[in-house]
C-alpha positions in Angstrom: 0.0 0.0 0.0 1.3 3.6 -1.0 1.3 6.2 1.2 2.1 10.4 1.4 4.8 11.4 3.6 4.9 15.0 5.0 7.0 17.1 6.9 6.8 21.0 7.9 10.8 22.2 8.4 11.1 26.3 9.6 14.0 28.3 9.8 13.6 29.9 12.8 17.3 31.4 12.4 18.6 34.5 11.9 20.4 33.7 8.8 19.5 31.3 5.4 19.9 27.4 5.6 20.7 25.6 2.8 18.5 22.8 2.2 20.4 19.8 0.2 17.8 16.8 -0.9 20.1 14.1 -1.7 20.5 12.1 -3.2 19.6 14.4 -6.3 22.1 17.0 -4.6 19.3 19.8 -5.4 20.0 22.8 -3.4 16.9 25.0 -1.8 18.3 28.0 0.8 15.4 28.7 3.2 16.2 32.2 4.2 15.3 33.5 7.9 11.5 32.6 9.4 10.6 30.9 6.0 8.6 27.3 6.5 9.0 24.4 3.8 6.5 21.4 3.4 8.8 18.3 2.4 6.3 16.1 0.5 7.0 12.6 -0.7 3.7 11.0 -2.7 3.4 7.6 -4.2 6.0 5.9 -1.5 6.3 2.2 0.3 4.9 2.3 3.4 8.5 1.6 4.6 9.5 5.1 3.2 10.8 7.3 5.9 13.1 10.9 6.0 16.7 11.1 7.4 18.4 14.2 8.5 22.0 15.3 8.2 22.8 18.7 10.2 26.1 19.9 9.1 27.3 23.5 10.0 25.4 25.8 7.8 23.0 23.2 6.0 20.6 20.3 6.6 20.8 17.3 4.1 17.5 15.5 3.5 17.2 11.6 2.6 14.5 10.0 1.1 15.0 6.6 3.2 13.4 3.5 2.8 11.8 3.3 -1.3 14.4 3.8 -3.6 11.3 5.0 -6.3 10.4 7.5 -4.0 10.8 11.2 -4.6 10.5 13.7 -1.9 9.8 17.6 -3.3 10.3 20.8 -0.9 6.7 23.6 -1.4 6.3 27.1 -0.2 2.9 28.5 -0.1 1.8 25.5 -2.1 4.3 26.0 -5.1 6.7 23.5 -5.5 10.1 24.9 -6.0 12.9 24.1 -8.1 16.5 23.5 -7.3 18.4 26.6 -6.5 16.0 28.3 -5.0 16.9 31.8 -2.8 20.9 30.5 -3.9 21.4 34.1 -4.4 20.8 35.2 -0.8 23.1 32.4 0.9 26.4 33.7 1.7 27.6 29.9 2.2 27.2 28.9 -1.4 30.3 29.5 -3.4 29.9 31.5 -6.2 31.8 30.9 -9.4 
């Protein structure tokens, strides 16, 4: 039986997080008092997330249904990789 997995993630920081949803390395920089809605439709009801907290950003893992495909929304809208990258001072610009 498939299932919808949801999460509600807030920055409640003073400065942006970068988001990472791995394995798909697509970057998403939640700036300061913003709320994302990680939703994963379709998945095994083994599916679950894991969290990696490194010094300036949070990795997300889609655990547990190798078909499944976790997406980050604001508001409703589903965004796209890169997301608010030009507001975080911690991503290297080339």
């Amino acid at each position: 039986m498939k299932k919808t997995e949801k999460m509600v993630f807030t920055n409640n920081t003073n400065q942006p997080l970068l988001l990472i949803l791995q394995p798909k390395g697509e970057d998403f920089t939640l700036l300061a008092g913003e709320e994302v809605e990680i939703i994963t439709e379709d998945c095994e009801k083994t599916f679950y997330y894991w969290f990696n907290l490194k010094n300036n950003s949070l990795e997300i893992w889609g655990e547990g249904d190798i078909e499944a495909c976790p997406s980050f929304y604001i508001n409703g809208l589903e965004l796209s990789s890169g997301h608010n990258r030009e507001f975080n001072p911690f991503i290297t610009k080339s």
